[in-house]
C-alpha positions in Angstrom: 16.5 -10.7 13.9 15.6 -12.0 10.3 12.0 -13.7 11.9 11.1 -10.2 13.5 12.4 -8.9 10.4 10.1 -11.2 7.9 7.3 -10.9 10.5 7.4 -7.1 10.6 7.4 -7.1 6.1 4.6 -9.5 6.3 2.2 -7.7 8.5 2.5 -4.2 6.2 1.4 -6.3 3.4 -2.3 -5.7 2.9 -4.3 -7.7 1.2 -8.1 -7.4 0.3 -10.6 -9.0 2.8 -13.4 -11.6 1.2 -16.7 -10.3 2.8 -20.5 -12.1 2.7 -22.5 -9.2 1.2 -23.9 -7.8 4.8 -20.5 -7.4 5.8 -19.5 -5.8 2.0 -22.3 -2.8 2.5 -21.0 -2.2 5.7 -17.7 -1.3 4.4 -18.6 0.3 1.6 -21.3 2.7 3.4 -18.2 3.4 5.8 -16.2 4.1 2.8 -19.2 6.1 1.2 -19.6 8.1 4.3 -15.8 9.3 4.4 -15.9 10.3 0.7 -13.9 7.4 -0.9 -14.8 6.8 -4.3 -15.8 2.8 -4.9 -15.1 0.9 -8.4 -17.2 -2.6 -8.8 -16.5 -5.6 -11.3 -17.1 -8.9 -11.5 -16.7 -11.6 -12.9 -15.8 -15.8 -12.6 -12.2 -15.6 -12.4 -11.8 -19.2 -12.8 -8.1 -19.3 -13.9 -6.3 -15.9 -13.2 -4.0 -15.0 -16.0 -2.6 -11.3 -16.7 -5.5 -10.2 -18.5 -7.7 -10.5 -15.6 -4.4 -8.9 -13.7 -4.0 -5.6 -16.2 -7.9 -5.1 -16.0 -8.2 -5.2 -12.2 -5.2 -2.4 -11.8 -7.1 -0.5 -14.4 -10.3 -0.5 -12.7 -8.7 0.4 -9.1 -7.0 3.2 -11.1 -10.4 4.9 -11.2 -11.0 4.9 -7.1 -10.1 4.4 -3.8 -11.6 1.0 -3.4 -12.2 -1.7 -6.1 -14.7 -4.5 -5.0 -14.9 -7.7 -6.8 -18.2 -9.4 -7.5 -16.8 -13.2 -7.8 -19.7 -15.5 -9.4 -20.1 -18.4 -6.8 -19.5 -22.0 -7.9 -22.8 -22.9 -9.0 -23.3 -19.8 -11.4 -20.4 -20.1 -12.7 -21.2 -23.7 -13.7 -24.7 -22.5 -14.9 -22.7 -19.9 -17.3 -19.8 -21.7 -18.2 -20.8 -25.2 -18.2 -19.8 -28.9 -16.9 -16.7 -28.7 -15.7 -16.3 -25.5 -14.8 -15.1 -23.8 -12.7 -12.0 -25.0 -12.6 -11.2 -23.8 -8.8 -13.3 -23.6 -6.0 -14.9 -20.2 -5.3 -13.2 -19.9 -1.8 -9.6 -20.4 -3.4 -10.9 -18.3 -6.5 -11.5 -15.7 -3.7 -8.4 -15.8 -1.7 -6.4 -15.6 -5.2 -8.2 -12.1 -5.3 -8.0 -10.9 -2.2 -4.6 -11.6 -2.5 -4.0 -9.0 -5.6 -2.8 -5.4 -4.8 -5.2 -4.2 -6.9 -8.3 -5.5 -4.7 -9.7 -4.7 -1.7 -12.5 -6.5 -1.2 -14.2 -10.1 -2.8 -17.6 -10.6 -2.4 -19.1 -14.0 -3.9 -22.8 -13.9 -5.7 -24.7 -16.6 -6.3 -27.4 -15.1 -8.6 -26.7 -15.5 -12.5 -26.0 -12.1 -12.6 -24.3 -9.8 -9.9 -27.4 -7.1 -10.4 -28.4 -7.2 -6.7 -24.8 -6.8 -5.9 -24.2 -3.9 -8.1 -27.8 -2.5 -7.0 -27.0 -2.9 -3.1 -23.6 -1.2 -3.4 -24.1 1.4 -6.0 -20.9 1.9 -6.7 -19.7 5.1 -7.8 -17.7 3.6 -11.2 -19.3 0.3 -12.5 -16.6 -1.8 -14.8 -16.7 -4.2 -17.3 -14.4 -5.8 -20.3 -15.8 -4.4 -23.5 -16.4 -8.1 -25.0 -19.9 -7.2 -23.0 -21.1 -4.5 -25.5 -23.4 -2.2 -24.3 -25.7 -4.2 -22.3 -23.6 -3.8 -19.0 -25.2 -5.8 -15.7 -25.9 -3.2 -13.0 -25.8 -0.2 -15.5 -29.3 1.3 -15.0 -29.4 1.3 -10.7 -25.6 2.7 -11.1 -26.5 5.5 -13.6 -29.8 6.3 -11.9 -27.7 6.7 -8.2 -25.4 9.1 -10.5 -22.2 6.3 -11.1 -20.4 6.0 -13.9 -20.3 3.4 -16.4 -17.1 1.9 -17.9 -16.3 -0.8 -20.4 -12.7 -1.6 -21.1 -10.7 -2.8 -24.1 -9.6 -6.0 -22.8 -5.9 -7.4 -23.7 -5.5 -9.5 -26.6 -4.9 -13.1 -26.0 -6.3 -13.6 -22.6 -9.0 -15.8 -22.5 -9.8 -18.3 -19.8 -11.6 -20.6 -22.1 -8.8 -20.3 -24.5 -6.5 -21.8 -21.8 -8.4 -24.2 -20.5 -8.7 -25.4 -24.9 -5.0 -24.9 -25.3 -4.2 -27.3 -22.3 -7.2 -30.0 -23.2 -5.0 -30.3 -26.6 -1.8 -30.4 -25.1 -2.4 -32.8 -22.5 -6.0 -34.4 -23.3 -5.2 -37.3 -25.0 -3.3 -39.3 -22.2 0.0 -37.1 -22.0 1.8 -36.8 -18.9 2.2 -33.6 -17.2 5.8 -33.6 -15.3 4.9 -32.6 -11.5 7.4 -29.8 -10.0 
């Protein structure tokens, strides 16, 4: 009874779905088409912390569907430097998918995710305000009549910051206790 039981929780969970790009502008012309309003960000996500978390509920607050433009391995190297990222894009992805808040995870290659954001034309566009005004996607997304939206991000949440903060801590030879 408890198997059937766990068996019957886990398959009501839903979870977003990681889709190549063809696959991504299927869905979201089948979303388009039955008047579902889609809500687009991106970013590297190398090391999830609850900023990332409180900005992703925010953004699906403003639709139906939130998409996430992940930035693939190699860009996020050629933006963040040696060493980075810290995961893998597929597990960056699957961490993702895995949030309420998502629904789909698409990874882009490109430096930026303009062709993404062009392709899907999403109906809100979102980004943390720490990228001004200059917003990736903004022109094709206001020209297709979408919104625009740069959020406040929370204070203290900073991947890099992180990634410092356990370099000192642990950089110079300390152990780190497994469990």
């Amino acid at each position: 009874m408890l198997e059937w039981t766990l068996a019957l929780l886990v398959s009501h969970i839903e979870v977003g779905e990681i889709l190549s790009r063809d696959k991504l502008l299927e869905r979201v012309a089948a979303l388009k088409r039955a008047g579902r309003r889609i809500v687009f960000t991106n970013g590297c996500f190398d090391l999830l912390h609850p900023g990332h978390i409180m900005l992703l509920e925010k953004c699906r607050s403003m639709g139906d569907a939130l998409i996430v433009g992940m930035n693939s391995d190699r860009s996020v190297e050629e933006l963040k430097g040696p060493g980075r990222p810290l995961l893998p894009e597929q597990e960056r992805a699957e961490v993702l998918a895995a949030l309420a808040a998502v629904d789909f995870v698409s990874i882009f290659d490109e430096p930026t995710p303009r062709e993404l954001v062009a392709a899907v034309l999403p109906h809100v566009l979102v980004k943390g305000a720490d990228w001004g005004t200059y917003i990736v996607g903004r022109d094709d997304v206001e020209a297709s009549g979408g919104q625009v939206v740069s959020l406040q991000l929370e204070p203290g949440w900073s991947t890099t910051a992180l990634v410092e903060t356990v370099a000192e801590r642990f950089g110079s030879g300390s152990k780190v206790e497994s469990g």
